[in-house]
N, C-alpha and C positions, 0 to 999 in steps of 0.2 A: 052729614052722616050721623046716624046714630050711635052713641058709645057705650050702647047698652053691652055690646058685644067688645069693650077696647079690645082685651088682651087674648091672643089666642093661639093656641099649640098648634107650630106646623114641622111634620114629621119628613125627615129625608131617610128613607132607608137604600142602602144597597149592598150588595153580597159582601163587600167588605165594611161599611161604617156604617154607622146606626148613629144622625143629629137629630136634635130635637131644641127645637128653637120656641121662644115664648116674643111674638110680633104686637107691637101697639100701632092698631090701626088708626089711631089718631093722627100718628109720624108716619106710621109706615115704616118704624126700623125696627129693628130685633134689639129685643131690651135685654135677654137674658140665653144662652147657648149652652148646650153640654154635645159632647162628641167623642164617639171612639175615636176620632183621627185625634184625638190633643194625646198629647205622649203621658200624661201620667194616667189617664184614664186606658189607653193602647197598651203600656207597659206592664198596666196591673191586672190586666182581662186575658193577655194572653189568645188575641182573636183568630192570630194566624190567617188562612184564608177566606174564616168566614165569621160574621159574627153572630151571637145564637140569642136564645132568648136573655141569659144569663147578660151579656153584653149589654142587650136592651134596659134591661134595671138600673144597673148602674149606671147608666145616662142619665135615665129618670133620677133614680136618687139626687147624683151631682147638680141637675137641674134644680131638682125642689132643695137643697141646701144656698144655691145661688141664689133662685127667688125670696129666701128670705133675708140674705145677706142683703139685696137690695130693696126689702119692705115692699115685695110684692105677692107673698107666698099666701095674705089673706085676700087680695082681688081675685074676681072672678076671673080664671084662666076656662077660656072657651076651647073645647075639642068635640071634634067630629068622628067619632069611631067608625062610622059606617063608611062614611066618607074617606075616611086614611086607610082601610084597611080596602076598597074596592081599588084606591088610589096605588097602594102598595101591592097587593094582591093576597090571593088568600093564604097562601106560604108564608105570611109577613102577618097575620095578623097575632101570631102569638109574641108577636116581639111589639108590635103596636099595643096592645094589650100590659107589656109586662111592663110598658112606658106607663102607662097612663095609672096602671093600678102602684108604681114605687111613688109617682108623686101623689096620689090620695094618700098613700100610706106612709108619707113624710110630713104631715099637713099642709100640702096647698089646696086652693078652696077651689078644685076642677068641677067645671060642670062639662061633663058628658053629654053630649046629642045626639042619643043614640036609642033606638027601641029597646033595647036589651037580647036581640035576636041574636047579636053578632059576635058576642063572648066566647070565648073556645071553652069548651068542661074539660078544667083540667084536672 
């Protein structure tokens, strides 16, 4: 198998939690997790019975803080926008979205494979 692609973001969302997991397809295990179900990230969002875009960041953030706790926040983390948001649906892609754009904007080194079609104009 190629490792061009090791590491790569795969997105669970549902009307109540919003994970986002960082997988090394080399192992095939989840090297790195953030989740509205963990109680201090649940405690502090206030989801209630749903969670919003808002929710969604704060994943992202806690994620991209994690990744560098464990010196992986400069690897390339591979995601699929197209792909997670057809996967999610399109109700879900602002919150797929507010994932992907808190960890750029926390420095991990994401690469995006994505035409750029699929952005919401917020």
């Amino acid at each position: 198998m190629s490792l061009a692609k090791r590491y790569v973001l795969r997105l669970f969302i549902s009307l109540k939690y919003v994970t986002a997991n960082v997988v090394d397809r080399q192992s095939g295990r989840v090297v790195t997790t953030a989740s509205t179900a963990e109680r201090p990230l649940r405690d502090g969002l206030e989801c209630g019975r749903a969670c919003n875009a808002k929710a969604a960041a704060a994943v992202g953030e806690v994620l991209a803080m994690r990744l560098k706790v464990d010196g992986l926040a400069r690897e390339p983390i591979h995601a699929d926008a197209a792909k997670e948001v057809a996967k999610k649906g399109f109700k879900n892609q602002t919150k797929v979205w507010a994932i992907l754009n808190a960890l750029r904007n926390h420095g991990v080194n994401l690469r995006i494979e994505d035409d750029g079609d699929h952005r919401p104009h917020v």
